[in-house]
N, C-alpha and C positions, 0 to 999 in steps of 0.2 A: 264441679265447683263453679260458681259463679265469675266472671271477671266484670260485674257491675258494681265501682266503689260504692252503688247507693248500699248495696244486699248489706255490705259489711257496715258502713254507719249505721243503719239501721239496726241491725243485730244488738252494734254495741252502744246505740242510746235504751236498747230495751234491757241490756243488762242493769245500766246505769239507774235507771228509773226503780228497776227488780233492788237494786241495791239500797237505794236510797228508803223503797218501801221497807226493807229488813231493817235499816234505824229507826223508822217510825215505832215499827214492832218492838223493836227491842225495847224501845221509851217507856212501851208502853207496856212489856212484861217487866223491866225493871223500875217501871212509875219513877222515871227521869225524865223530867221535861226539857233538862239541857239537850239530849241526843233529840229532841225535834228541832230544836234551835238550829243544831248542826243539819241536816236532812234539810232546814230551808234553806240554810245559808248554800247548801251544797245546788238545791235547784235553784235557788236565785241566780247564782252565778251561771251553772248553766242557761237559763234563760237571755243572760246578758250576751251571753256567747252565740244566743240564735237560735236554741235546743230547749225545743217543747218541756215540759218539766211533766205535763198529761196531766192526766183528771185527778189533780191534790187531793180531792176532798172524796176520792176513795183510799186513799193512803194516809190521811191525818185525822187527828183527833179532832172536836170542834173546839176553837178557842172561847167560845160562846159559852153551848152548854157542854160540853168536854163530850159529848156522843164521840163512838167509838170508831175506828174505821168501818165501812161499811158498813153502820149504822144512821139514819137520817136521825136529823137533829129532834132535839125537845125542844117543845115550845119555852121561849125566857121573855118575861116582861121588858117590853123598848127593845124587844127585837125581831125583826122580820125575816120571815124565812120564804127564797124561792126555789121551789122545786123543791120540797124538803129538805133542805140545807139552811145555814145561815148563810149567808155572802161573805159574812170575816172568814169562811171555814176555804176558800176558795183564793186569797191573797195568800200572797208571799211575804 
């Protein structure tokens, strides 16, 4: 066992991240847009605390063109996409 506090923060922001992606999921097998609502509110405030929330927009739908998690976006008129994404799909 480790006695480096980093090993254990570490562990337990990847739980946290793991958790958060499971509301995404869930949103999106129960086509509830309120539990992503929740899931950002949950990484925002992590963020404000200092704690990477990671690569959102492999764990969230697009709010653009609703593309799926790990799925790249569809092209939508008046919107621009970098790296296959839209940019809204990547805020909090």
């Amino acid at each position: 066992m480790s006695s480096d506090p980093g090993v254990s923060a570490r562990r337990n922001l990847e739980r946290a991240r793991q958790s958060v992606q499971q509301v995404h999921q869930a949103a999106i097998r129960h086509r509830d847009p309120s539990l992503h609502g929740v899931a950002d509110e949950i990484s925002e405030i992590a963020m404000m605390l200092g704690h990477d929330a990671g690569p959102v927009q492999e764990w969230r739908p697009c709010p653009v063109c609703g593309a799926q998690p790990g799925a790249n976006c569809i092209n939508t008129p008046g919107h621009q996409k970098t790296n296959g994404i839209h940019p809204e799909r990547t805020r909090l």
